[in-house]
PDB file of N, CA, C and O in Angstrom:
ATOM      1  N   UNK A   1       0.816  -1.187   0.000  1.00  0.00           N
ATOM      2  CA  UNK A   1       0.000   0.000   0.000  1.00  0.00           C
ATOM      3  C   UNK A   1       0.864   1.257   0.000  1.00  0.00           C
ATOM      4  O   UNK A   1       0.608   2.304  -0.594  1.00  0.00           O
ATOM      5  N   UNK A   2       1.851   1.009   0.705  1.00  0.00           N
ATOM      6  CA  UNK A   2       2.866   2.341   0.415  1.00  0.00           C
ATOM      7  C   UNK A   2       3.316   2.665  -0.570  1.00  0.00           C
ATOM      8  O   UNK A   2       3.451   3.750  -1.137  1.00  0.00           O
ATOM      9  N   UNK A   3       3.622   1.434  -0.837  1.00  0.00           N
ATOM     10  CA  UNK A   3       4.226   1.607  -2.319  1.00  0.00           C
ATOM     11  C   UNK A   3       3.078   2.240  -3.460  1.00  0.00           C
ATOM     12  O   UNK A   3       3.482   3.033  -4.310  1.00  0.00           O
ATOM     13  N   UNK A   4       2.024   1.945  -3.427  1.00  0.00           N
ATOM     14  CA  UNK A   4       1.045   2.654  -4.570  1.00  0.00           C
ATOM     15  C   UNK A   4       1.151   4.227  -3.730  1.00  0.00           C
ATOM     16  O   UNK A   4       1.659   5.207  -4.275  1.00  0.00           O
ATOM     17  N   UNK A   5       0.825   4.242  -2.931  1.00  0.00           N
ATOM     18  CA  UNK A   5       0.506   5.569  -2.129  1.00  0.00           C
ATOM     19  C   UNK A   5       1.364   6.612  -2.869  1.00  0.00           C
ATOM     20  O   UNK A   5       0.909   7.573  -3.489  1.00  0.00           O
ATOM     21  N   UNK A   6       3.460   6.105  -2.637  1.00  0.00           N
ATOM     22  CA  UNK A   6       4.252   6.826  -3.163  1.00  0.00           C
ATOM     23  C   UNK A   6       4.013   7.582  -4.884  1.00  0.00           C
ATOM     24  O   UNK A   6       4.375   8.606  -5.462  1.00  0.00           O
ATOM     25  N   UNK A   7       3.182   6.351  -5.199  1.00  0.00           N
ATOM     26  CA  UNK A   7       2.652   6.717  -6.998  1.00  0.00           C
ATOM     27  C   UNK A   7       2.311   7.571  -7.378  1.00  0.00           C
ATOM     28  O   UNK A   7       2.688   8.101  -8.423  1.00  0.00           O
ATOM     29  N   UNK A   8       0.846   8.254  -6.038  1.00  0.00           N
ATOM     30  CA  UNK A   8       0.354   8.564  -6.365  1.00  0.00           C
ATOM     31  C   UNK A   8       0.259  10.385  -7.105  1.00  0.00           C
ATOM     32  O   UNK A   8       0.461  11.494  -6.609  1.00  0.00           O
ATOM     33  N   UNK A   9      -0.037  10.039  -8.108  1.00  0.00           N
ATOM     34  CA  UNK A   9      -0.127  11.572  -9.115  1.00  0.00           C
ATOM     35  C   UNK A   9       1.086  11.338 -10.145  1.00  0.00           C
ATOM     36  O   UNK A   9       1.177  11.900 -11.237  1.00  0.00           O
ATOM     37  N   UNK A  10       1.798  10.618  -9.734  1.00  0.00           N
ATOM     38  CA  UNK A  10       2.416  10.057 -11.168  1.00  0.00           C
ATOM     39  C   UNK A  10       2.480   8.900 -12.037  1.00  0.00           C
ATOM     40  O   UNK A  10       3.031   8.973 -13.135  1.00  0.00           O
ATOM     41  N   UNK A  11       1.637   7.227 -11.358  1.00  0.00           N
ATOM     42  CA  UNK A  11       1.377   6.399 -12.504  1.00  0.00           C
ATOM     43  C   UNK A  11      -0.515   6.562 -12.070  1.00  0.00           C
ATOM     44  O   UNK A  11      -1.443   6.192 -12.790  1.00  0.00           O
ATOM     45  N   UNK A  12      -0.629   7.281 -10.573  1.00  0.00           N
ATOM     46  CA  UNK A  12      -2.086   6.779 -10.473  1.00  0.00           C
ATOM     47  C   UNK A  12      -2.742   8.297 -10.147  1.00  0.00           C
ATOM     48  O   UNK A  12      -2.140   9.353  -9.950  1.00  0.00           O
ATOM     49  N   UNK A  13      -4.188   8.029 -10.160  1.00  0.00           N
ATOM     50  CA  UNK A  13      -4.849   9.252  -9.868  1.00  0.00           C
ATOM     51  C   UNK A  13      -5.091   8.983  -7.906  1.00  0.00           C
ATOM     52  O   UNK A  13      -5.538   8.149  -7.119  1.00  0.00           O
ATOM     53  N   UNK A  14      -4.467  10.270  -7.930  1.00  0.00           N
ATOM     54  CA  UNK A  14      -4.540  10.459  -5.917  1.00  0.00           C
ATOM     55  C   UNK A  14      -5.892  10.261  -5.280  1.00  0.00           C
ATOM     56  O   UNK A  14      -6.273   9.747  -4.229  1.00  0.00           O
ATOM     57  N   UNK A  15      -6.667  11.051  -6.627  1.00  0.00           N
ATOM     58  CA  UNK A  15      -8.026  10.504  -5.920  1.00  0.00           C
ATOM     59  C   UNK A  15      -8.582   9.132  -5.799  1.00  0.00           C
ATOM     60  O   UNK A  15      -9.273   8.828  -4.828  1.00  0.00           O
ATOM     61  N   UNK A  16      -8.278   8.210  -6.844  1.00  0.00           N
ATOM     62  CA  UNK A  16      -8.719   6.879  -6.913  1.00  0.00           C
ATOM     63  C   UNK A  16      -7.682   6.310  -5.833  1.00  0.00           C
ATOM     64  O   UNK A  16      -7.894   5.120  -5.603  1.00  0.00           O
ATOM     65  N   UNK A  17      -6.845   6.739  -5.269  1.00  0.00           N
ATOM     66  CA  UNK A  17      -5.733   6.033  -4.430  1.00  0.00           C
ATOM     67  C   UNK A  17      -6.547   6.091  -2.639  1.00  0.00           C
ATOM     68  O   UNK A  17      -6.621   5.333  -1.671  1.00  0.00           O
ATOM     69  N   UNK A  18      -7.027   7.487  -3.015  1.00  0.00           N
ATOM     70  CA  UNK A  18      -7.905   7.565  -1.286  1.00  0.00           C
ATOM     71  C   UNK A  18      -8.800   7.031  -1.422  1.00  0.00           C
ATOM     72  O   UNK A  18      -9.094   6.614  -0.302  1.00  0.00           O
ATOM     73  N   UNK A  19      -9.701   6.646  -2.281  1.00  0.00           N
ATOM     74  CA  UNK A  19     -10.907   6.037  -2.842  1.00  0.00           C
ATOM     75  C   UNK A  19     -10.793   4.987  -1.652  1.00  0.00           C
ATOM     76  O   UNK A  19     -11.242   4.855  -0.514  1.00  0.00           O
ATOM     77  N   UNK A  20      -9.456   3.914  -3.044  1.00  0.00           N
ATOM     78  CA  UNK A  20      -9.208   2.403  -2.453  1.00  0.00           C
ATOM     79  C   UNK A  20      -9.028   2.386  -0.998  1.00  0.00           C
ATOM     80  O   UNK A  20      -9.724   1.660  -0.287  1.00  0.00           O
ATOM     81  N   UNK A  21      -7.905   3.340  -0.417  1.00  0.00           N
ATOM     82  CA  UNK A  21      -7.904   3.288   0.666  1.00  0.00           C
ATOM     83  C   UNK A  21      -8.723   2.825   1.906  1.00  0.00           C
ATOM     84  O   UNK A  21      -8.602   1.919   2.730  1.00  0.00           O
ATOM     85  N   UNK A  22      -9.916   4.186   1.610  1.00  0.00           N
ATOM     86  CA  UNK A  22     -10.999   4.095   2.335  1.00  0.00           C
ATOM     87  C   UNK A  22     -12.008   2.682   1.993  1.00  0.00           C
ATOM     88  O   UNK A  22     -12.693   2.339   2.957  1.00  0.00           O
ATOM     89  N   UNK A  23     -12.135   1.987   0.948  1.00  0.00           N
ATOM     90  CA  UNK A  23     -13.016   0.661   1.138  1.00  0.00           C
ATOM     91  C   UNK A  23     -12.463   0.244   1.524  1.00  0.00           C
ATOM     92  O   UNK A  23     -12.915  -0.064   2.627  1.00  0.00           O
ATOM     93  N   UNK A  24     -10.985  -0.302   1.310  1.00  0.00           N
ATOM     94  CA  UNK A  24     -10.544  -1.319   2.131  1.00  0.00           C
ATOM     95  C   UNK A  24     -10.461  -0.894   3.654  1.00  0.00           C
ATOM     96  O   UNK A  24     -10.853  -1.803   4.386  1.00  0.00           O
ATOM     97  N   UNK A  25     -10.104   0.110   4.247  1.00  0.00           N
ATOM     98  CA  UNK A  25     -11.078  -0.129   5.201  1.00  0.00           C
ATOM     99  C   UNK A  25     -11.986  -0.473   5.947  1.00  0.00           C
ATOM    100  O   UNK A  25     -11.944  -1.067   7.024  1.00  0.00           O
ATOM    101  N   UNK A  26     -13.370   0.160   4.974  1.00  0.00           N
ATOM    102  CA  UNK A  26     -14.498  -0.099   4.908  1.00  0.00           C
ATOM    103  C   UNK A  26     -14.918  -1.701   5.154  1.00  0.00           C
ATOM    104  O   UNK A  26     -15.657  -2.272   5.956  1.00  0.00           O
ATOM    105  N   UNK A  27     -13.879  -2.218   3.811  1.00  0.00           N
ATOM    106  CA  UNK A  27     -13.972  -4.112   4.258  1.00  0.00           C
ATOM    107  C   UNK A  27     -13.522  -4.374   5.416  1.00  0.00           C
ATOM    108  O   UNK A  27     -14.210  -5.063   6.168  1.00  0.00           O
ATOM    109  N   UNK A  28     -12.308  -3.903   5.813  1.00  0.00           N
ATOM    110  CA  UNK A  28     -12.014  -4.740   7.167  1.00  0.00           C
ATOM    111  C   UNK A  28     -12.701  -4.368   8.516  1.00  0.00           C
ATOM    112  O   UNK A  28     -12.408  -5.034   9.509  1.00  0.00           O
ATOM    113  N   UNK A  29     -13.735  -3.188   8.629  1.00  0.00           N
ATOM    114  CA  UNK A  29     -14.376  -3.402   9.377  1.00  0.00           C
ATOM    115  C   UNK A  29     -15.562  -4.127   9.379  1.00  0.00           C
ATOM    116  O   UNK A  29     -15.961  -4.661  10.413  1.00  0.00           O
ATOM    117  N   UNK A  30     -16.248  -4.210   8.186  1.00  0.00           N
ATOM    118  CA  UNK A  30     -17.040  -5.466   8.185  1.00  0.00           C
ATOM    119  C   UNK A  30     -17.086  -6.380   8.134  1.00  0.00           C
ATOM    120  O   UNK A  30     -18.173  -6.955   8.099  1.00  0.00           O
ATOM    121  N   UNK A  31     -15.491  -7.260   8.091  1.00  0.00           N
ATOM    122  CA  UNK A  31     -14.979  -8.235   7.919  1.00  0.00           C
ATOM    123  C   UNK A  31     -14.921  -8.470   9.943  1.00  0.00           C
ATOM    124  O   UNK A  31     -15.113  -9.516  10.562  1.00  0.00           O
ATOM    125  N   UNK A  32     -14.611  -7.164  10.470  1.00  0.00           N
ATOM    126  CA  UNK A  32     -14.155  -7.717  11.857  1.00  0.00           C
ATOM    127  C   UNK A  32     -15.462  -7.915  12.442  1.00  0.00           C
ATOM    128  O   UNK A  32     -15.653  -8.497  13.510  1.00  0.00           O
ATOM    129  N   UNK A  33     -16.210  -7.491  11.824  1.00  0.00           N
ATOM    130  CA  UNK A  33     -17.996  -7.403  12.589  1.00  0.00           C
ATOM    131  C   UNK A  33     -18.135  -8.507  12.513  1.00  0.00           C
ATOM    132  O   UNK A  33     -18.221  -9.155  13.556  1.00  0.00           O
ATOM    133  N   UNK A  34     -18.214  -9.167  11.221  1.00  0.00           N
ATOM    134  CA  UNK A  34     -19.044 -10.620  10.853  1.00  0.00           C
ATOM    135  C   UNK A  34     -18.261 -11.651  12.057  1.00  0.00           C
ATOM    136  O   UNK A  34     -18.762 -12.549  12.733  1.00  0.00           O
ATOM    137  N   UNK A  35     -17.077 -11.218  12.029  1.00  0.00           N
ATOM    138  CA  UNK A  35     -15.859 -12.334  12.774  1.00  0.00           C
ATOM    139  C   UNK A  35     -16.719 -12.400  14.243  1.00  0.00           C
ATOM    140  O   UNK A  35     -17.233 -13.381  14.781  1.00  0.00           O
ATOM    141  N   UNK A  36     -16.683 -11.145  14.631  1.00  0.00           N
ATOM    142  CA  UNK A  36     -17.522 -10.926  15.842  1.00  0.00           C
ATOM    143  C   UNK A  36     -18.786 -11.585  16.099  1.00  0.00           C
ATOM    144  O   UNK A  36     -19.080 -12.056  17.198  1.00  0.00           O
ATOM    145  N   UNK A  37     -19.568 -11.616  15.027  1.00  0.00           N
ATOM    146  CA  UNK A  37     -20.570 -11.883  15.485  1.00  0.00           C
ATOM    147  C   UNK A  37     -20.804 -13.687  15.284  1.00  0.00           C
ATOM    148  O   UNK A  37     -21.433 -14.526  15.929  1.00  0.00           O
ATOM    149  N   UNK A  38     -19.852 -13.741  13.918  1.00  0.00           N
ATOM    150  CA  UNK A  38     -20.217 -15.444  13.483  1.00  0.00           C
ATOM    151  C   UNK A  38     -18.940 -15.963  13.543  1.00  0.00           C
ATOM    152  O   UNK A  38     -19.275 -17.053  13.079  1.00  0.00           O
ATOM    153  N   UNK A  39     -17.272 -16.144  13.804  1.00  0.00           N
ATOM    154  CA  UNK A  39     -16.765 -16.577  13.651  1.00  0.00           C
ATOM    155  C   UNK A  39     -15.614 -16.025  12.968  1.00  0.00           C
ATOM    156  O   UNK A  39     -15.978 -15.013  12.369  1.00  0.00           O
ATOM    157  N   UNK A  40     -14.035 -16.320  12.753  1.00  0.00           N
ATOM    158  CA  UNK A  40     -13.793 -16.235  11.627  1.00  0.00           C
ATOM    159  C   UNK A  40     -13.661 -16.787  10.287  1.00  0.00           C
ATOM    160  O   UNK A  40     -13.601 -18.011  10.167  1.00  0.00           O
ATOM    161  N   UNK A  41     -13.619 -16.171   9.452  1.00  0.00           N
ATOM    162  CA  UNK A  41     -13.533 -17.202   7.773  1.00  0.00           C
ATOM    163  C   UNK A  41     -12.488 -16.399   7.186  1.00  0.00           C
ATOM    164  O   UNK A  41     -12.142 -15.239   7.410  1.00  0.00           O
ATOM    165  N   UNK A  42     -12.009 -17.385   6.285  1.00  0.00           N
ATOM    166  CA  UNK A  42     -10.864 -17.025   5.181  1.00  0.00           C
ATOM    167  C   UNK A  42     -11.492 -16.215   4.489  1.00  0.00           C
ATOM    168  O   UNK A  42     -12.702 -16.013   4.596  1.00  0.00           O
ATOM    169  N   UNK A  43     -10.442 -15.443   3.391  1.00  0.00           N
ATOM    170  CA  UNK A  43     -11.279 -14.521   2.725  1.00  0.00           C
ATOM    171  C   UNK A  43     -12.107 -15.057   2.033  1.00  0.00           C
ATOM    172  O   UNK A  43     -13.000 -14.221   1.901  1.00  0.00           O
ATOM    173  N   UNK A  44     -12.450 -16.225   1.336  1.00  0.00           N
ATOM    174  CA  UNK A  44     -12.665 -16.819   0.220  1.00  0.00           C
ATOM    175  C   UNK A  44     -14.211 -16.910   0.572  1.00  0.00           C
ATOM    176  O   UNK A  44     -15.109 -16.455  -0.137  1.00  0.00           O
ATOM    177  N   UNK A  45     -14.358 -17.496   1.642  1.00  0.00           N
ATOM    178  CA  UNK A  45     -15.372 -18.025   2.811  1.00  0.00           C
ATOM    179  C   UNK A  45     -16.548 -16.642   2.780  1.00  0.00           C
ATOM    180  O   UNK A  45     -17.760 -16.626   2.566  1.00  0.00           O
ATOM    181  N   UNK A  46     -15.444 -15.421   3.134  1.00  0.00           N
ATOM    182  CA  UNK A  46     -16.346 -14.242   3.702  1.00  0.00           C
ATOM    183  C   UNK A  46     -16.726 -13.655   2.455  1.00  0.00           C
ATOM    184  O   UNK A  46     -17.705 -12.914   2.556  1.00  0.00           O
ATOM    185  N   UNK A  47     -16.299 -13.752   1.449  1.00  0.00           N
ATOM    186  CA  UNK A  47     -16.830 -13.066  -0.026  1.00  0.00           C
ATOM    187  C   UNK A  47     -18.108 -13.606  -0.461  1.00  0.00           C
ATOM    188  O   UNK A  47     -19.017 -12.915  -0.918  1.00  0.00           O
ATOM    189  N   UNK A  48     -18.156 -15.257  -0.256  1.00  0.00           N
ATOM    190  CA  UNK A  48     -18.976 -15.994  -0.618  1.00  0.00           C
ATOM    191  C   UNK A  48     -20.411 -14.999   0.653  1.00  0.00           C
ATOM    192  O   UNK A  48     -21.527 -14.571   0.359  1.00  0.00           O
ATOM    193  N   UNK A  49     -19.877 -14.984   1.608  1.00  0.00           N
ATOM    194  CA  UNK A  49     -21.064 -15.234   2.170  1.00  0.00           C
ATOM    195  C   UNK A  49     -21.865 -13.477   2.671  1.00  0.00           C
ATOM    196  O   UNK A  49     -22.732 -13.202   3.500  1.00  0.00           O
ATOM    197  N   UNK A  50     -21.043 -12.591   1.682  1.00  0.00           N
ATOM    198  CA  UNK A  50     -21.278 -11.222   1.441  1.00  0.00           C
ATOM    199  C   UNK A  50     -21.734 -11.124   0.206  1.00  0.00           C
ATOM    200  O   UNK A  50     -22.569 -10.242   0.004  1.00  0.00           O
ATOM    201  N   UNK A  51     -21.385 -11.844  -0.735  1.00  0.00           N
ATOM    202  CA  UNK A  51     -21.864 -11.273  -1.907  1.00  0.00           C
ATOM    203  C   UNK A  51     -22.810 -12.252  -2.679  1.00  0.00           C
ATOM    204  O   UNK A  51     -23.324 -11.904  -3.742  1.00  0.00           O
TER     205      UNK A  51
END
């Protein structure tokens, strides 16, 4: 992630860089909720059972 971060405004757009940032976030707190509430699962597991 640093490494894109450093990119950014010269191979990437800065804005699409805070974009990503912020979902992935976004995923890992709903990733820590579900854990919370049901367990944990691999990613593979938790995609299936989000999307």
């Amino acid at each position: 992630m640093r490494e894109i971060g450093e990119c950014a405004g010269t191979h990437f757009d800065p804005g699409l860089i805070e974009t990503f940032n912020v979902v992935l976030s976004e995923i890992q707190i709903i990733k820590e909720q579900y854990t919370y509430k049901h367990g944990a699962l691999n990613d593979l597991d938790f995609i299936k059972s989000v999307g």
